[in-house]
DODOMAR-473291 format. One line per 10 residues: number of its first residue (from 1); for each residue x, z, y of N, C-alpha, C, O. Coordinates in steps of 0.1 Angstrom, whole numbers, plus 5000, padded with zeros to 4 digits. Example, Ala and Ser with C-alpha at 12.3 -4.5 7.8 and 13.67 -1.06 7.14 Angstrom:
2
1 = 5132:5078:4943:5123:5078:4955:5132:5078:4967:5142:5085:4967; 5128:5071:4978:5137:5071:4989:5129:5079:5000:5134:5080:5011
END
This chain:
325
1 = 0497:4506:4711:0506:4511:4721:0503:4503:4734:0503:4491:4733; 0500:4509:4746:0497:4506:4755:0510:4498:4760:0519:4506:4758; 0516:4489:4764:0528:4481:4770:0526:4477:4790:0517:4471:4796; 0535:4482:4793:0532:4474:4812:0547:4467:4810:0553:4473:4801; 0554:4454:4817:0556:4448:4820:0566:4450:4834:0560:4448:4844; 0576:4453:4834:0579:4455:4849:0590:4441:4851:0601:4439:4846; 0585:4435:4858:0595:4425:4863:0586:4411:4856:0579:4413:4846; 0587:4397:4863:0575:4386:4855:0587:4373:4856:0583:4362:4857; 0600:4376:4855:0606:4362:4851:0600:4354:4834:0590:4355:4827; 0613:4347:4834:0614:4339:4820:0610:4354:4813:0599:4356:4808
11 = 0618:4361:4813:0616:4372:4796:0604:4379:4797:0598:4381:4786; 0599:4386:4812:0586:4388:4818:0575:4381:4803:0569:4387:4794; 0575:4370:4806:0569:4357:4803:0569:4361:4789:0560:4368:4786; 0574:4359:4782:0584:4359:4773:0573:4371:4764:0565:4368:4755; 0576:4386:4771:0571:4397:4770:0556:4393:4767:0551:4393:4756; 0550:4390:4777:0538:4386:4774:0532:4380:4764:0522:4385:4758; 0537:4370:4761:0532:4358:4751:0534:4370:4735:0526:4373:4726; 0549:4375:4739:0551:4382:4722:0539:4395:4722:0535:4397:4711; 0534:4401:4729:0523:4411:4726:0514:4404:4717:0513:4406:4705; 0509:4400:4722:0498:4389:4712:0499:4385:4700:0490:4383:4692
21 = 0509:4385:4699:0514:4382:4685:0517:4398:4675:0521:4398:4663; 0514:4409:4681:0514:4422:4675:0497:4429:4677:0491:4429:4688; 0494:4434:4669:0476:4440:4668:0475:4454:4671:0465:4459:4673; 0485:4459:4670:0489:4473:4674:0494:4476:4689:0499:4486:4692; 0491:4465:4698:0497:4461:4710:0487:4457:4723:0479:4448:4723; 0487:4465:4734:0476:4457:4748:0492:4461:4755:0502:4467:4752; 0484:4452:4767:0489:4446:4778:0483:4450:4788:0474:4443:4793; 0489:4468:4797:0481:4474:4806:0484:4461:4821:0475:4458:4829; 0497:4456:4821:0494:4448:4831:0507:4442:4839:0508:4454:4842; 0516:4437:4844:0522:4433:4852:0527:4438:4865:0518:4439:4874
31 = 0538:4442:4867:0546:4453:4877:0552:4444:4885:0560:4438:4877; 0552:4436:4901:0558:4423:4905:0569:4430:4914:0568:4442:4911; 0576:4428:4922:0582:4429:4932:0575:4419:4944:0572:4424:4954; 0575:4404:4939:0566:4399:4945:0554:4402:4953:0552:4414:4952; 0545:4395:4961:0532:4397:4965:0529:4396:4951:0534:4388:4943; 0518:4404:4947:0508:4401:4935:0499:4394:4937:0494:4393:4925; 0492:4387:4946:0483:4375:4947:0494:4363:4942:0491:4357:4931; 0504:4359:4947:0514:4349:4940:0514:4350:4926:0519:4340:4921; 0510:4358:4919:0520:4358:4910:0505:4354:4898:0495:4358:4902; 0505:4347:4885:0493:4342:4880:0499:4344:4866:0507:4336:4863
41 = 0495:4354:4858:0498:4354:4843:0494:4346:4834:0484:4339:4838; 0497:4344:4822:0495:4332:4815:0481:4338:4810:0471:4333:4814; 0482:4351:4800:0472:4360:4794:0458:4362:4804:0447:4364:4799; 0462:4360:4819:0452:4367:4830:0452:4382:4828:0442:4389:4829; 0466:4387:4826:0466:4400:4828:0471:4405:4839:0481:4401:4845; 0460:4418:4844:0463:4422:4860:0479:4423:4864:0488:4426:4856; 0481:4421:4880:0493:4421:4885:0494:4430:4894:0485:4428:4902; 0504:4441:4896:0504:4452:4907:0516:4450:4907:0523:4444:4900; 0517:4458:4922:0529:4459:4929:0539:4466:4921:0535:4473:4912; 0552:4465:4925:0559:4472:4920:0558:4492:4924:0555:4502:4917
51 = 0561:4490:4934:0559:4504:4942:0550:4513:4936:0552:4525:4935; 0535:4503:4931:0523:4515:4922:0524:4519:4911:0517:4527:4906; 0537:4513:4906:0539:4517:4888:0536:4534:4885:0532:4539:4875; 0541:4542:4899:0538:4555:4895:0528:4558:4893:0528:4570:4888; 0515:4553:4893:0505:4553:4893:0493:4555:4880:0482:4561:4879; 0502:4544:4871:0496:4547:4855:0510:4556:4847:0516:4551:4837; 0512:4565:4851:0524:4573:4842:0513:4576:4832:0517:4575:4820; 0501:4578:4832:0493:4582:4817:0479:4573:4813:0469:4577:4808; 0484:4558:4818:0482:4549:4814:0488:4536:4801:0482:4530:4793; 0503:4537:4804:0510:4529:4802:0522:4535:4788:0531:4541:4794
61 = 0524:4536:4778:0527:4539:4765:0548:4535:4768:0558:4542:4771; 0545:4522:4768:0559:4522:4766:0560:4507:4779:0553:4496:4778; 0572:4511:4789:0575:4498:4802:0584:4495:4797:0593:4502:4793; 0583:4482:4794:0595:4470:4792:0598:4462:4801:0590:4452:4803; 0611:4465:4811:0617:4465:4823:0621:4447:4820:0622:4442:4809; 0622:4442:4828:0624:4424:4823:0634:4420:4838:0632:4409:4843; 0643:4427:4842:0650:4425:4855:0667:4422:4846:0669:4424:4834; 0675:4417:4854:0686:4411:4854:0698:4429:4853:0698:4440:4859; 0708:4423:4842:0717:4435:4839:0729:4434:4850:0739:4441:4847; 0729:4427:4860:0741:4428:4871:0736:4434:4880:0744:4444:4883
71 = 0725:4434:4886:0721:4445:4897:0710:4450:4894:0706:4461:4900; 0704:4447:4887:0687:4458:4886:0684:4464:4875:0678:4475:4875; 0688:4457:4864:0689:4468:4850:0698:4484:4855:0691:4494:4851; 0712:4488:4862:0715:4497:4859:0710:4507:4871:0713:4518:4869; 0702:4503:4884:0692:4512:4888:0679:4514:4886:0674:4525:4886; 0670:4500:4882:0657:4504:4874:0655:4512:4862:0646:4520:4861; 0663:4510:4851:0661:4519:4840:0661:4528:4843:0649:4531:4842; 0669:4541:4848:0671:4553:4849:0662:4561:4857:0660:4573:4857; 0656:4549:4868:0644:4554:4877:0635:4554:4871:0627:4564:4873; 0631:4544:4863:0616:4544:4855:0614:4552:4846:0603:4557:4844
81 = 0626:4554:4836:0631:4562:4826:0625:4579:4833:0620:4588:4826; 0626:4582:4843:0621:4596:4852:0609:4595:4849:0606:4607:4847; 0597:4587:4846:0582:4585:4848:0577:4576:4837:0565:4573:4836; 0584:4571:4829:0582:4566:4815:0592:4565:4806:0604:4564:4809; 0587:4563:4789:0592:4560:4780:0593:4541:4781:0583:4533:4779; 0609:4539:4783:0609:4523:4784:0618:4519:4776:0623:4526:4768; 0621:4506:4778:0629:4496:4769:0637:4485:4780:0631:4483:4790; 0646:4480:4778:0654:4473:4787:0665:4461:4776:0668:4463:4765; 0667:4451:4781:0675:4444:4776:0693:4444:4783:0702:4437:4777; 0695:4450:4791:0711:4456:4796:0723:4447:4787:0726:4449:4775
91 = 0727:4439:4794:0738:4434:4781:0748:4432:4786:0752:4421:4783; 0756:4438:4794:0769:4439:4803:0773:4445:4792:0770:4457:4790; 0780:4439:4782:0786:4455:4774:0796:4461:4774:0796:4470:4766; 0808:4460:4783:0813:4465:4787:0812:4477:4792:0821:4485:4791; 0798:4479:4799:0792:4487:4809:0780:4496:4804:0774:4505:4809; 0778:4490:4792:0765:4498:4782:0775:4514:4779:0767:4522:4773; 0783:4518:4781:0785:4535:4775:0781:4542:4793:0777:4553:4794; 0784:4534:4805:0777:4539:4818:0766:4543:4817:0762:4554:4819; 0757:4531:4812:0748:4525:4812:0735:4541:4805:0726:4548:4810; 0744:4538:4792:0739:4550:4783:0737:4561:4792:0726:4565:4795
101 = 0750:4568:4797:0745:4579:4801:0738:4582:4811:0732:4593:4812; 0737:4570:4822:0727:4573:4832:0716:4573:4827:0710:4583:4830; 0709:4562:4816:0693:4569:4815:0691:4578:4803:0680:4582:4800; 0703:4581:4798:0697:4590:4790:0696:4604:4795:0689:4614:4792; 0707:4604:4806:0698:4620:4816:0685:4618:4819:0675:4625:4817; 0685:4607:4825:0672:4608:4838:0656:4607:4825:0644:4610:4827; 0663:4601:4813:0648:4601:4802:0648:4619:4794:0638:4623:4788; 0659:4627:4795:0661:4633:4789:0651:4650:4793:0645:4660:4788; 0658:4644:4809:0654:4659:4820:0637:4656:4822:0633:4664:4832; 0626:4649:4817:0620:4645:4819:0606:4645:4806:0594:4644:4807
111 = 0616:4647:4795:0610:4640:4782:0605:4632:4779:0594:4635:4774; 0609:4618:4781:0608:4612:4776:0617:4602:4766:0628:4607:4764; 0615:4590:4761:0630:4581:4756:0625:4573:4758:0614:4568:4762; 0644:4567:4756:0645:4551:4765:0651:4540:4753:0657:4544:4743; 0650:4531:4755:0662:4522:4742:0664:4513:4755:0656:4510:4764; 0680:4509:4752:0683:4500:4763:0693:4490:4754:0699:4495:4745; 0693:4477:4758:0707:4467:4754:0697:4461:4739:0702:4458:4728; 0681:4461:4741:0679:4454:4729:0678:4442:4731:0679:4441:4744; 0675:4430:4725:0676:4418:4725:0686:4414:4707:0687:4418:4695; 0691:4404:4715:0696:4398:4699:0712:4401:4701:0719:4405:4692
121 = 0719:4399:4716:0729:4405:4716:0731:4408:4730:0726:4401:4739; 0737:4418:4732:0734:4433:4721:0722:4433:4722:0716:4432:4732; 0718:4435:4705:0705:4440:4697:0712:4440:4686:0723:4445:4684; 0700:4430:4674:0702:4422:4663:0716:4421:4658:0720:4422:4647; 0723:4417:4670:0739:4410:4663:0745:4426:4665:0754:4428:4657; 0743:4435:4671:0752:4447:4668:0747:4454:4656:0753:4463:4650; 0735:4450:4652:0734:4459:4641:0741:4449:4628:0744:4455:4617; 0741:4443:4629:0748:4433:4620:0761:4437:4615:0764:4439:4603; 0770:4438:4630:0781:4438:4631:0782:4455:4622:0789:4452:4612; 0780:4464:4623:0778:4473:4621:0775:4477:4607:0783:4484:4600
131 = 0763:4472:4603:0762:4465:4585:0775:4461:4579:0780:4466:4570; 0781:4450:4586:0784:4440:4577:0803:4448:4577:0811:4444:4568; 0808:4458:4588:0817:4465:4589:0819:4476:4580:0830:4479:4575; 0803:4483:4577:0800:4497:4570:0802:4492:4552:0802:4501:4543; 0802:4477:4548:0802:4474:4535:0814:4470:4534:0820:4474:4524; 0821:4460:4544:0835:4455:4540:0843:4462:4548:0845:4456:4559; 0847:4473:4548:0856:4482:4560:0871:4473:4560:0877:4474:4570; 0876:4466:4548:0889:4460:4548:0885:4445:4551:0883:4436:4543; 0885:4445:4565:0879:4427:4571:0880:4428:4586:0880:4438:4594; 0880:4418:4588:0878:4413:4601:0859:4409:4607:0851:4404:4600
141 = 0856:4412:4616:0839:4403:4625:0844:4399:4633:0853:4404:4640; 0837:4385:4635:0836:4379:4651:0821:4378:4654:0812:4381:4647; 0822:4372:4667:0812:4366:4669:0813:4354:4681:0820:4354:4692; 0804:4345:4675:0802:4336:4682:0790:4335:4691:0780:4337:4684; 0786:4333:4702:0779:4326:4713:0774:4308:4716:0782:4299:4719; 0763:4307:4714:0759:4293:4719:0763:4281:4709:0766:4285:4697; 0762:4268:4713:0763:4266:4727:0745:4267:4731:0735:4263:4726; 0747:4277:4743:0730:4277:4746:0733:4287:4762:0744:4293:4763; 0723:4286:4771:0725:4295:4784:0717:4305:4779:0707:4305:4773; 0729:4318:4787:0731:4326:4789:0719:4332:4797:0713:4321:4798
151 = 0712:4339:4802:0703:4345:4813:0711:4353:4819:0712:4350:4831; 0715:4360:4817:0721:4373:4823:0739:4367:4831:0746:4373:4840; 0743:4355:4825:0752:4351:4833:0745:4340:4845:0750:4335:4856; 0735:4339:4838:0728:4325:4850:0725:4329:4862:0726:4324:4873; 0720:4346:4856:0712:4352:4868:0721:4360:4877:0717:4363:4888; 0734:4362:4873:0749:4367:4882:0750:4356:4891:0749:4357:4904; 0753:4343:4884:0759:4333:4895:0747:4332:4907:0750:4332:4919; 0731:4331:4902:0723:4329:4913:0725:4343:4925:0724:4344:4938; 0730:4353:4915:0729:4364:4931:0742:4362:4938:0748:4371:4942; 0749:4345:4939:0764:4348:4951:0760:4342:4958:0757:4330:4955
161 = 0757:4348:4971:0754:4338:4983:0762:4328:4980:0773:4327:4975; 0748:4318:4988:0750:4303:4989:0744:4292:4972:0743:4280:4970; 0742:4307:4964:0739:4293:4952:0724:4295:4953:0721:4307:4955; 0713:4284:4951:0701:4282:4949:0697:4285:4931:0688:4291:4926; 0703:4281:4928:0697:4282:4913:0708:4274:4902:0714:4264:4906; 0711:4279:4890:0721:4275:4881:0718:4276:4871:0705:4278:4870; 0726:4275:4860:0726:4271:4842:0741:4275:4838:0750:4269:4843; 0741:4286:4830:0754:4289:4824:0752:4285:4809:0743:4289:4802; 0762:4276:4804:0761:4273:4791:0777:4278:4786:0788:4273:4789; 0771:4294:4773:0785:4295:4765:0786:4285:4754:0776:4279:4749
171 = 0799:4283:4750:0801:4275:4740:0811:4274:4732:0821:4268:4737; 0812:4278:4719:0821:4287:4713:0835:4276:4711:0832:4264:4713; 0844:4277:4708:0858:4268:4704:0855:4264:4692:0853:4269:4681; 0855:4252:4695:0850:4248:4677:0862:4248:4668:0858:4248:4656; 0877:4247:4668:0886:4252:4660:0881:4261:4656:0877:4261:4645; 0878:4278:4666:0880:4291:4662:0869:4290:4651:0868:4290:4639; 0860:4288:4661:0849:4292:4645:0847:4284:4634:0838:4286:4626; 0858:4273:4634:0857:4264:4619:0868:4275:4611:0864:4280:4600; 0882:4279:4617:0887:4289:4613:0883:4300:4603:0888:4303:4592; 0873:4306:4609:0870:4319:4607:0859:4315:4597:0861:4321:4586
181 = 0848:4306:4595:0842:4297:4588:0847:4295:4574:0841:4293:4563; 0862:4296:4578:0867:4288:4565:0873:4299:4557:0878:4297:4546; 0873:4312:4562:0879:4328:4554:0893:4330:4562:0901:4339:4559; 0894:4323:4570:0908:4330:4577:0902:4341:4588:0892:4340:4595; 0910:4349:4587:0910:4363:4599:0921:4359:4608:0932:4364:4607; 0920:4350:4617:0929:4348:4631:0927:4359:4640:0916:4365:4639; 0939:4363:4650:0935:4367:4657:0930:4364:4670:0939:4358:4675; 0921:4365:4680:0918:4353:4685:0913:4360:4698:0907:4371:4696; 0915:4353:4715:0914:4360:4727:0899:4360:4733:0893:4358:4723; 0895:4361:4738:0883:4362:4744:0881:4346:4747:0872:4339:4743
191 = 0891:4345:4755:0895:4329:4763:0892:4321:4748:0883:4313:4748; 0902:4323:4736:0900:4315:4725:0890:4311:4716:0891:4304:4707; 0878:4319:4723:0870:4319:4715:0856:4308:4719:0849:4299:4715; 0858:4316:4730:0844:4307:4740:0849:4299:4752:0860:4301:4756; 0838:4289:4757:0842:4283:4765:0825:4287:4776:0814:4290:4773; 0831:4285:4791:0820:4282:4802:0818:4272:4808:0828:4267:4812; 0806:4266:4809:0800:4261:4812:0790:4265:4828:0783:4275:4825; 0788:4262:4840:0781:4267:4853:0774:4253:4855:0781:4244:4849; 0766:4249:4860:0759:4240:4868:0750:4246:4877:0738:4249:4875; 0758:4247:4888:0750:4251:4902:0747:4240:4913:0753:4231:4919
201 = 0733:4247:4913:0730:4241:4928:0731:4252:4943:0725:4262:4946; 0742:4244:4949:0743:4249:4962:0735:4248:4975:0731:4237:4979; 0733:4261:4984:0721:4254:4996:0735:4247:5005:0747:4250:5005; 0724:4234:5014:0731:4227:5022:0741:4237:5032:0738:4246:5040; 0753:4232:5028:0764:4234:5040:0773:4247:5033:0785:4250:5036; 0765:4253:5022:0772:4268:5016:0789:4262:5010:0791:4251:5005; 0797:4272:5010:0811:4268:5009:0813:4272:4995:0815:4283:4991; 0813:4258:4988:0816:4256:4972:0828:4258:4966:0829:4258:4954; 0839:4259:4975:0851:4266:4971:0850:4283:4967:0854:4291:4959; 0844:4282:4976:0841:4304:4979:0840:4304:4968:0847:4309:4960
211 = 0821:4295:4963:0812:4301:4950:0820:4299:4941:0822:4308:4933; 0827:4286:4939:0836:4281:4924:0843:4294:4925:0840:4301:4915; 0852:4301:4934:0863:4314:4934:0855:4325:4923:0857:4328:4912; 0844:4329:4933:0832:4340:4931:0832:4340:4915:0837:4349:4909; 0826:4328:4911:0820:4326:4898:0836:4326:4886:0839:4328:4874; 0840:4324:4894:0858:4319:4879:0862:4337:4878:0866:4342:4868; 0859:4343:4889:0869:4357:4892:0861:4367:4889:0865:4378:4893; 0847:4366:4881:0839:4373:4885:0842:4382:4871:0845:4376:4860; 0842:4399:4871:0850:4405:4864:0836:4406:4853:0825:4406:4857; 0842:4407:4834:0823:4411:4829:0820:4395:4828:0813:4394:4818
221 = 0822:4386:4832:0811:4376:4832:0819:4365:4830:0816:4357:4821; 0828:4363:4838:0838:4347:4838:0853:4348:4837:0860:4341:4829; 0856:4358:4848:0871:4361:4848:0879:4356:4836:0889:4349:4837; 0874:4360:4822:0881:4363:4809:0882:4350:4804:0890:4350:4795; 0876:4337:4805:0869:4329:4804:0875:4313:4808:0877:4313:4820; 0879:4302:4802:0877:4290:4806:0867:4286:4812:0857:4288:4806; 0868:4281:4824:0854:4282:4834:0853:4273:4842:0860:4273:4852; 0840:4261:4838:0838:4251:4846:0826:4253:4854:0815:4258:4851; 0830:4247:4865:0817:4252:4876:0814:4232:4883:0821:4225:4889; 0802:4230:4877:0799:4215:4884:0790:4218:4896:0783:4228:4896
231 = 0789:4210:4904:0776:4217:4914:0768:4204:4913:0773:4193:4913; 0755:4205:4912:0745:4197:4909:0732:4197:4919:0731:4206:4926; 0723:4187:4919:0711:4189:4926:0702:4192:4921:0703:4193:4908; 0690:4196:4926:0683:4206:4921:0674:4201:4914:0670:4207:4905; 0669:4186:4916:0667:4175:4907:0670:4172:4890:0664:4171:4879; 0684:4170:4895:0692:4174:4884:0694:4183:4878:0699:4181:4867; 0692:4191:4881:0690:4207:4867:0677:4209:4867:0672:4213:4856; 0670:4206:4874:0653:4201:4866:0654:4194:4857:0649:4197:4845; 0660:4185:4861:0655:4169:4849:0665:4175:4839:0658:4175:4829; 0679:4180:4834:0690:4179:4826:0692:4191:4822:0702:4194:4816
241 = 0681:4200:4828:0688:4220:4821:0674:4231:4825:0674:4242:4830; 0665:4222:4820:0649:4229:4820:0648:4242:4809:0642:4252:4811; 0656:4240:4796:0651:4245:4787:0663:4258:4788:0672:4259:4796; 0657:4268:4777:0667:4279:4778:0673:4281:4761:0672:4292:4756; 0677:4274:4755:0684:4273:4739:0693:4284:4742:0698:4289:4752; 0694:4288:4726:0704:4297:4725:0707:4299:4714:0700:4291:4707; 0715:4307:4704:0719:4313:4694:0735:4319:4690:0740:4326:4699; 0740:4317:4681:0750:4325:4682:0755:4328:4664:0745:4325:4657; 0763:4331:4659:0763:4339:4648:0774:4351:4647:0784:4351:4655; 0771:4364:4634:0782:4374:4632:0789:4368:4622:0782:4362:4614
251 = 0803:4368:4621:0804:4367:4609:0817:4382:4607:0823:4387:4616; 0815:4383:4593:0829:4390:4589:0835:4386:4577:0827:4382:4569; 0850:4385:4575:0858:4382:4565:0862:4393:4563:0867:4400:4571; 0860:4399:4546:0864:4410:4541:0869:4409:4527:0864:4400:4521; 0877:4417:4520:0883:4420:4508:0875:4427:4500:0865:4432:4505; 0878:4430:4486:0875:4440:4484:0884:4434:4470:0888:4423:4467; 0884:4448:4461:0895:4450:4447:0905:4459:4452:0908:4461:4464; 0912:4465:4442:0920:4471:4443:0933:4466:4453:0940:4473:4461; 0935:4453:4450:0946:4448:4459:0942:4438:4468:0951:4431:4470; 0932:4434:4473:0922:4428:4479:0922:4413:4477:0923:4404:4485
261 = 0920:4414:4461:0919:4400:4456:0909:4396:4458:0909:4384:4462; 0896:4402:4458:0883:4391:4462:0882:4394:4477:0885:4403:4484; 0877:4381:4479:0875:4380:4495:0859:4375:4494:0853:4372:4483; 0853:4376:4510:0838:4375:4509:0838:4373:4527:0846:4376:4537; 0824:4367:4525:0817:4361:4540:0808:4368:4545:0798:4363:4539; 0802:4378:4555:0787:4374:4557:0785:4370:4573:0791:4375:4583; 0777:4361:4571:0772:4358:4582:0757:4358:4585:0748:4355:4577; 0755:4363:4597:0743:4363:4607:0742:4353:4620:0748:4353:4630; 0731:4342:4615:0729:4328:4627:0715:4329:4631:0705:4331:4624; 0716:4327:4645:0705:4325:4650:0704:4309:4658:0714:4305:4664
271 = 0692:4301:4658:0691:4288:4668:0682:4292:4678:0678:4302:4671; 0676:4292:4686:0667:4294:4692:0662:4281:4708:0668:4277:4718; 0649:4281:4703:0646:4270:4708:0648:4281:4724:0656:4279:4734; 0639:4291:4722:0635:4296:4736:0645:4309:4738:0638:4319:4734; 0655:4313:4742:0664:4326:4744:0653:4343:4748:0653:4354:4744; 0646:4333:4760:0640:4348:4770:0627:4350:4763:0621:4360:4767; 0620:4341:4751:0611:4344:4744:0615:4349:4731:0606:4355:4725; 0625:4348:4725:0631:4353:4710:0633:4371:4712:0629:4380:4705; 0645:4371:4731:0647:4380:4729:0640:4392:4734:0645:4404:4735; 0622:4388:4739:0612:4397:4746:0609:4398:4729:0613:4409:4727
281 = 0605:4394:4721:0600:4395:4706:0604:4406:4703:0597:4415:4701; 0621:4405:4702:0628:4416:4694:0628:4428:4707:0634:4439:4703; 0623:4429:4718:0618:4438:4732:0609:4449:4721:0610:4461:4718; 0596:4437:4717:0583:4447:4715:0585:4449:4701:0576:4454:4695; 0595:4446:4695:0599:4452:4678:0601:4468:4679:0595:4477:4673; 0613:4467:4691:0617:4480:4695:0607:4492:4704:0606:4504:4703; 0601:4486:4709:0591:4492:4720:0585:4496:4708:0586:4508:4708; 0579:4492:4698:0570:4504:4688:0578:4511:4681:0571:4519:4674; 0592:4512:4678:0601:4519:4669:0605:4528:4681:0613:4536:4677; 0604:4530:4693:0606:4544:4704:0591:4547:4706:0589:4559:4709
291 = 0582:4541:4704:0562:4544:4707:0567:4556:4702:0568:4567:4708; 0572:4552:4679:0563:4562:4671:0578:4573:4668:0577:4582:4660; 0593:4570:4676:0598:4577:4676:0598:4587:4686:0604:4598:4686; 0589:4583:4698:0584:4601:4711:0575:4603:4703:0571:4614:4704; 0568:4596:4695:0554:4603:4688:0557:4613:4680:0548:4620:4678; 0571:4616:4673:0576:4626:4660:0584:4635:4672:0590:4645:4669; 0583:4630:4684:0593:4640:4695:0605:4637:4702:0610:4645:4710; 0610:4627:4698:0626:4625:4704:0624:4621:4715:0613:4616:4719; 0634:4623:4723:0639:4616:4734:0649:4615:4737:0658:4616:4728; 0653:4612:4753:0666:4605:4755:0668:4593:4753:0659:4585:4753
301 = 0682:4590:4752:0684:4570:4751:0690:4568:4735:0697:4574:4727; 0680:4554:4733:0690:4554:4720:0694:4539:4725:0692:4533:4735; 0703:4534:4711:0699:4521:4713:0698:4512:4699:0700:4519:4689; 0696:4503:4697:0695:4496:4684:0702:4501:4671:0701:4496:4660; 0711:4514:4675:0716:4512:4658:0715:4524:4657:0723:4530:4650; 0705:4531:4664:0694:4541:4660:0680:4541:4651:0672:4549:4645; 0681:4532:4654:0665:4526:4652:0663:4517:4636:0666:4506:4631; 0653:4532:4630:0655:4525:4616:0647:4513:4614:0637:4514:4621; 0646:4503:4608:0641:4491:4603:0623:4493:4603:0615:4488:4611; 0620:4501:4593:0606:4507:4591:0601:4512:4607:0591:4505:4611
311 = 0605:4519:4615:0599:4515:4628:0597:4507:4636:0589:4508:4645; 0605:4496:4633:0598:4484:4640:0587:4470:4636:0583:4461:4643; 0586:4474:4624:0578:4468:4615:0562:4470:4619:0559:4482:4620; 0552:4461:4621:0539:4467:4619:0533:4470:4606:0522:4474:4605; 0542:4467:4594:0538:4472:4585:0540:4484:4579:0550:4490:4582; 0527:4492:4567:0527:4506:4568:0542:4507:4559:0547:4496:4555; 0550:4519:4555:0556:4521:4544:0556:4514:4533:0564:4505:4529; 0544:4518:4526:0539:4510:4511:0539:4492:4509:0542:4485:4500; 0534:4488:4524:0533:4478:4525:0548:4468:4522:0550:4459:4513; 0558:4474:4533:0571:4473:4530:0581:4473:4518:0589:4464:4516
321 = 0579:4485:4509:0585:4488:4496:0579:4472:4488:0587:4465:4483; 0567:4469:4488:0558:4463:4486:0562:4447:4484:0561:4440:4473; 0567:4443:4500:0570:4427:4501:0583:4427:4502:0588:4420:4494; 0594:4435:4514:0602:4434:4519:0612:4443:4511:0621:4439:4518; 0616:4449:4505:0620:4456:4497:0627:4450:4483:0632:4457:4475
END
């Protein structure tokens, strides 16, 4: 499957490195907004402008969009979605059933398909949740976040005027999830669950009351949230918040017996050293489970809990029954 690249941040990056690691996989090339002379891939794979993307429509197999879900995920998908079969990481979830239906017209009137909201969550952890609901229907799921930053909230606070660059670190209530850990089903608030974390650096003279306002009130992202905002130098989140960690787990508490004498656990954990590289991996898992799903004809949007297992595998059928089975 031919793959392009639209957008070259961390997950950009990210995208890149995981092709290589798949043999069923090239790298037609890099989509910038940037000047493309600036811009230098790790692979040395070509860089074009953004504006030319129309250019390889029957070059390029499947575009894995790598832009931020507060302002460019929900107009780039649906535009590129018109001129290709893509993939998107969207994780506003609140805003994923909008989300849905804008690209699934604009992939639909078009023929092509789209998967959008993959990553680990939403991705991985919704199909979990989903699993682990469809076996113990008499139970409770949570889930937990971090402690690890966020991208998609890092990359909200960087778009309020006045901030230069930040680090959002969630970080779950460690009562709550010793709680739920331990087989109790609490009921438990948004607020009760996780905690925020902000370290921003502000440009000289920008008014840090405003940004702290901006960032505490911001609806989707903090509002709901215990929310510390430190402002730091730019030194200082070099030297103390370089790395991007992350993880999270599902868990659910469920019954089962006639009178729901046995009780049971499952849980789904992830650690991850690198966030924007774990969650470009599980990108190109999907990107060949939509390749070989327009290959049988479908289109439109799906999203991860469409998408059977066996298509994202590079292994054949037989092979599967085989090891993984």
């Amino acid at each position: 499957m031919r793959i392009g690249i639209y957008g070259y941040g961390n997950l950009g990056r990210g995208v890149e490195c995981a092709i290589g690691a798949h043999t069923d996989a090239t790298l037609v090339g890099v989509f910038t907004r940037r000047a493309p002379e600036s811009v230098k891939t790790v692979s040395g794979a070509p860089v074009y402008p953004a504006q030319s993307i129309t250019e390889f429509k029957d070059k390029i197999d499947i575009l894995i969009i790598c832009g931020g879900s507060a302002t460019d995920l929900p107009e780039m998908t649906p535009a590129l979605a018109r001129d290709f079969n893509v993939v998107d990481s969207f994780d506003t979830h609140a805003k994923i059933p909008e989300h849905f239906k804008k690209v699934d017209e604009a992939a639909r009137k078009n023929g092509h398909i789209a998967l959008i909201s993959g990553g680990w969550d939403p991705g991985l952890f919704s199909v979990l949740r989903v699993y682990s609901e469809a076996v113990l229907p008499n139970g409770k799921d949570y889930t937990f976040w971090g402690r690890g930053v966020s991208q998609g909230h890092s990359d909200a606070i960087r778009r309020i005027d006045g901030v230069l660059d930040a680090r959002q670190y969630t970080v779950p209530v460690p009562e709550a999830i010793g709680a739920v850990r331990g087989g109790d089903c609490p009921e438990l608030t948004t607020r009760e669950k996780h905690k925020r974390e902000c370290y921003v650096v502000a440009a000289e003279g920008a008014d840090r009351a405003r940004i702290e306002k901006e960032i505490k009130e911001m609806p989707n992202y903090f509002a709901d949230y215990d929310t510390s905002v430190t402002f730091i130098s730019a030194e200082e989140l070099a030297a103390n918040h370089r790395g991007l960690p992350h993880g999270g787990s599902v868990i659910r508490n469920g019954a089962t017996g006639f009178d729901g004498e046995n009780s049971h656990t499952v849980e789904f954990s992830l650690r991850l050293d690198s966030n924007p590289e774990f969650t470009a991996s599980v990108l190109v898992a999907y990107a060949r489970a939509i390749y070989r799903m327009h290959g049988r004809g479908e289109v439109g949007c799906k999203t991860v809990l469409d998408i059977a297992p066996a298509d994202m595998s590079q292994m054949s059928a037989e092979e599967l029954r085989a090891r993984m089975l």
